[in-house]
matplotlib code that plots the C-alpha trace (Angstrom):
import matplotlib.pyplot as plt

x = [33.5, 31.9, 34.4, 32.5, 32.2, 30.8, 28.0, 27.8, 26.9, 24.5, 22.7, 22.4, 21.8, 18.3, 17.2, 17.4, 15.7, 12.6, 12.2, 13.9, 16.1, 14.0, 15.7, 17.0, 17.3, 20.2, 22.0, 23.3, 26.2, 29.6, 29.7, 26.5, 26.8, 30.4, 29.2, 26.3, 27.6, 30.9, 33.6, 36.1, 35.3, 38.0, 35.6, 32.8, 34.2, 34.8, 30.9, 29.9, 32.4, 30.8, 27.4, 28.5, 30.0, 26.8, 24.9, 22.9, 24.2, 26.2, 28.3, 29.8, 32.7, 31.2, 27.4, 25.8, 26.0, 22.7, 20.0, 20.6, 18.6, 17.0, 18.6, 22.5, 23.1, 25.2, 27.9, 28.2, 31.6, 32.5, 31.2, 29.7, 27.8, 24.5, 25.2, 28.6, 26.4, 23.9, 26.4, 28.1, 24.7, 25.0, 21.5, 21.5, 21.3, 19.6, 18.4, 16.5, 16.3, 12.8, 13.1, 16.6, 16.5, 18.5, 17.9, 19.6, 20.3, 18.0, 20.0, 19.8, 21.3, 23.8, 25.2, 25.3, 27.2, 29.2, 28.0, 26.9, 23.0, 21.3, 24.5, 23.4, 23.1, 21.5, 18.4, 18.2, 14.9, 16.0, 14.7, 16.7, 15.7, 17.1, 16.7, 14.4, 12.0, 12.0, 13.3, 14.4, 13.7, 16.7, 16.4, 19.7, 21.2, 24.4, 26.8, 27.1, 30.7, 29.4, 26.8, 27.8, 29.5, 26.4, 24.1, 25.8, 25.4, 22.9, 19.3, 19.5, 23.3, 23.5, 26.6, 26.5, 29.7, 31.8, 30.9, 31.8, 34.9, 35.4, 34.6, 36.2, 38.1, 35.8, 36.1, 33.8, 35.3, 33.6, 29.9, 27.4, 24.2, 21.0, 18.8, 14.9, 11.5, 8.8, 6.1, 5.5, 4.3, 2.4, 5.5, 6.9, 4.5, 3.7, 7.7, 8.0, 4.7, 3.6, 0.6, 0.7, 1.6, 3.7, 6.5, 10.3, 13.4, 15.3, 18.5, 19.7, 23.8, 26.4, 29.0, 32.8, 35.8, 39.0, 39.7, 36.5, 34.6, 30.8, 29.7, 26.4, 23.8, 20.7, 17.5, 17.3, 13.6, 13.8, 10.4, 10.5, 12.3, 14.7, 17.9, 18.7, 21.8, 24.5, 26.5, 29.4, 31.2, 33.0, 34.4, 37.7, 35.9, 32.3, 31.2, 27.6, 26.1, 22.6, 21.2, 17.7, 16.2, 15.2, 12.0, 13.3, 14.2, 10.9]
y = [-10.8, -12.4, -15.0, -18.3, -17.9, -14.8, -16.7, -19.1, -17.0, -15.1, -18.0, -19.1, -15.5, -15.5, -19.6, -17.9, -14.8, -16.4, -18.8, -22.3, -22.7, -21.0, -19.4, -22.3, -24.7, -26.3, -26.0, -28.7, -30.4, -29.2, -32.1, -32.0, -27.9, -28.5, -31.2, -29.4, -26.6, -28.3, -26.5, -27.7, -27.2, -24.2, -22.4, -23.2, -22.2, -18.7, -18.7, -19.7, -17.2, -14.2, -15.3, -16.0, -12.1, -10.8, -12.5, -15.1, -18.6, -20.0, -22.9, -25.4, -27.8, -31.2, -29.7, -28.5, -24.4, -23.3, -20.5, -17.6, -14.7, -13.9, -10.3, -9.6, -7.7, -4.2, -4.4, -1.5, -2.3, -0.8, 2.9, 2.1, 3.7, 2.1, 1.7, -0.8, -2.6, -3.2, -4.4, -6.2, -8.3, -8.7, -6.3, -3.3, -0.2, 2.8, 6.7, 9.5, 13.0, 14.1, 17.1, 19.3, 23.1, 25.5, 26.9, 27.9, 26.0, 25.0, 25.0, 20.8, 21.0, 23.5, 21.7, 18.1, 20.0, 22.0, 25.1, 28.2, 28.8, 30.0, 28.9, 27.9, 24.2, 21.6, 19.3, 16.2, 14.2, 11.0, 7.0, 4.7, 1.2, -2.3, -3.7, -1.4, -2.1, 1.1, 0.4, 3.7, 7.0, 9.4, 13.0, 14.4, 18.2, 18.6, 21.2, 24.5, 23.6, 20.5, 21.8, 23.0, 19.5, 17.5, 19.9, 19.2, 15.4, 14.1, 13.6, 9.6, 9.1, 5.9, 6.1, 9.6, 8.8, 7.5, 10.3, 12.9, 11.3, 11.4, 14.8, 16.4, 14.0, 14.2, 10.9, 9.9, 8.4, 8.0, 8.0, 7.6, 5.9, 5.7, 3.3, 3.2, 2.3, 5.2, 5.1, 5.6, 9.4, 10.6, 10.8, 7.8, 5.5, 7.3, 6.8, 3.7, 2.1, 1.1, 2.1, 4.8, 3.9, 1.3, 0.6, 1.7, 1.2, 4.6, 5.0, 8.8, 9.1, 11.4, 11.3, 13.2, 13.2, 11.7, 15.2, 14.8, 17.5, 16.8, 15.9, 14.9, 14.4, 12.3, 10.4, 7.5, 5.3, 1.6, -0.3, -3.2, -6.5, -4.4, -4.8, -6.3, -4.6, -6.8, -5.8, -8.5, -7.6, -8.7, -7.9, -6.1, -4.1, -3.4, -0.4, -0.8, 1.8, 1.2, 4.3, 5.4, 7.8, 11.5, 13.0, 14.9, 11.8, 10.2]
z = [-18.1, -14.5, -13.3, -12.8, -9.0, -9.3, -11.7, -9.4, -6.8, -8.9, -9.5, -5.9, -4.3, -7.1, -5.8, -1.6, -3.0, -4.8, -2.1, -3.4, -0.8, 2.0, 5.5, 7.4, 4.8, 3.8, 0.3, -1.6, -1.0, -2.1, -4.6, -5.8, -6.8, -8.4, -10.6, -11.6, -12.5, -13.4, -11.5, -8.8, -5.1, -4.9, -7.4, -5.5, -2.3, -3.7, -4.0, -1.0, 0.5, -1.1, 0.0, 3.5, 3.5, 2.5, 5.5, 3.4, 4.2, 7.4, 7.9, 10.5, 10.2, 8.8, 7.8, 5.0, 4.8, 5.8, 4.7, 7.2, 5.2, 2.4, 1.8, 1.8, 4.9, 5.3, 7.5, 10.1, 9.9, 6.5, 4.7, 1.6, -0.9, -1.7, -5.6, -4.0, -1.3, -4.1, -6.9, -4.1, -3.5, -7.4, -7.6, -10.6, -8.3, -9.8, -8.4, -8.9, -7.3, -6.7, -5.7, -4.9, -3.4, -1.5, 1.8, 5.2, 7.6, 10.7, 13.8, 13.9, 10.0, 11.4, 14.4, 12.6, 9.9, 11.8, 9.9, 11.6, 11.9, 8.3, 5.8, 3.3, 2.5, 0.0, 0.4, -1.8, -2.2, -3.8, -4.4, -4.5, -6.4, -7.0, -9.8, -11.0, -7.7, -5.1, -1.5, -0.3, 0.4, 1.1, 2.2, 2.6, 3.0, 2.1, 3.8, 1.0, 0.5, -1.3, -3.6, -6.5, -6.7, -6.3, -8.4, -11.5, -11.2, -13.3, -11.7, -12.2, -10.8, -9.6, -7.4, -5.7, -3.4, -6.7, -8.8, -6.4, -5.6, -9.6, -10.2, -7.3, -5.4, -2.5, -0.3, 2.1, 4.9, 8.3, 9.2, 12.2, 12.1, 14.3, 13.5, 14.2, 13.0, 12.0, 10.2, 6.5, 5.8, 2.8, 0.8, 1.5, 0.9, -2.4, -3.5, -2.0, -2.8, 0.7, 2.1, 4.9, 8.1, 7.0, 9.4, 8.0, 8.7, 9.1, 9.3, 10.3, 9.2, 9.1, 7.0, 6.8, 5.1, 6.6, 8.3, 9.8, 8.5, 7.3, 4.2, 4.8, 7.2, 5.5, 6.9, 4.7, 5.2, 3.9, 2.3, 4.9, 3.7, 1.2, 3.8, 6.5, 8.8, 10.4, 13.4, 14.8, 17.5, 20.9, 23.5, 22.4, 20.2, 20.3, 17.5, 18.5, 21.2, 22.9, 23.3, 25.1, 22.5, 23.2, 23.2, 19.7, 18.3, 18.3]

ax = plt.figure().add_subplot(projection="3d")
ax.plot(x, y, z, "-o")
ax.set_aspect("equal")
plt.show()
């Protein structure tokens, strides 16, 4: 059963989405949602909390928390599957593969891998969607080691990290990311319902077990305004690189 914060915060996570309380606007005061929704201020506080997690409102001491963004933010903090950052944002996460095949591995696949040129590995065409609404394209090749593991999960899984970890025991543990924008290719814009040429967000990971060895290495495109990507750091510890891209990047 949802605890009453957790409704709480359901409710108010729809009114940012659909525009009533817009970015920068200021939400109602702590007395006015208790009374309204007829819990104490320690409930309510709980709600607020998980929003301000997520990236979606802000506060200061003595003001009235404040709008930030319309879409929970990933932290680059934490490893998460999408199916847990989407349940997380209180969204129904769901998949599909489109299209799943064998081949050898190019010598990119084989040195993010750590695999030796031509094994064998496993590409993946899959959408993602929240709440039933598509927002991103993965295309990932799994090292051979994994394979037979994530052939026999079923075509619509919606948490591919869980499942694996359920079936095998495999845990994800570490990843890398890259971020950049490209532009929307045939296929995605025909799985993502954008038109081509569309600018994305694409995130290019790597992910490995705890003893390091690779999972996964995955281009994942983004329909712009699905997520939004939070990095906090300072300066004791700063997980964030800037890197000038290479020509093979681009």
């Amino acid at each position: 059963m949802t605890r009453r914060h957790e409704h709480i915060a359901d409710e108010l996570r729809r009114a940012i989405a659909d525009g009533r309380y817009p970015v920068g606007a200021a939400l109602p005061s702590e007395s006015e949602l208790a009374a309204a929704h007829g819990v104490s201020r320690g409930t309510l506080r709980q709600a607020f909390g998980t929003l301000q997690a997520e990236g979606l409102i802000g506060s200061r001491q003595g003001a009235r928390r404040v709008v930030l963004a319309a879409t929970p933010s990933q932290s680059f903090t934490e490893l998460r599957s999408f199916a847990q950052w989407a349940r997380a944002g209180g969204r129904a996460p769901g998949g599909r593969v489109l299209t799943s095949r064998r081949a050898p591995a190019t010598d990119a696949e084989a040195a993010q891998l750590q695999l030796a040129p031509g094994d064998e590995v496993l590409h993946i065409l899959r959408i993602r969607t929240l709440d039933a609404e598509p927002v991103l394209l993965e295309r990932t090749v799994y090292a051979g080691w994994t394979a037979d593991a994530v052939e026999r999960l079923p075509d619509d899984c919606e948490s591919v990290t869980q499942s694996l970890y359920d079936a095998v025991g495999l845990v994800m543990s570490n990843g890398e990311h890259h971020l950049d924008a490209v532009a929307a290719g045939t296929t995605d814009a025909r799985e993502l319902a954008v038109r081509r040429g569309s600018p994305l967000l694409r995130v290019r990971r790597t992910t490995t077990t705890a003893e390091g060895r690779p999972v996964e290495t995955s281009d994942d495109r983004y329909r712009p305004g699905s997520v939004v990507f939070t990095v906090r750091n300072s300066v004791q510890a700063n997980p964030l690189a800037r890197n000038t891209p290479t020509r093979a990047a681009l």
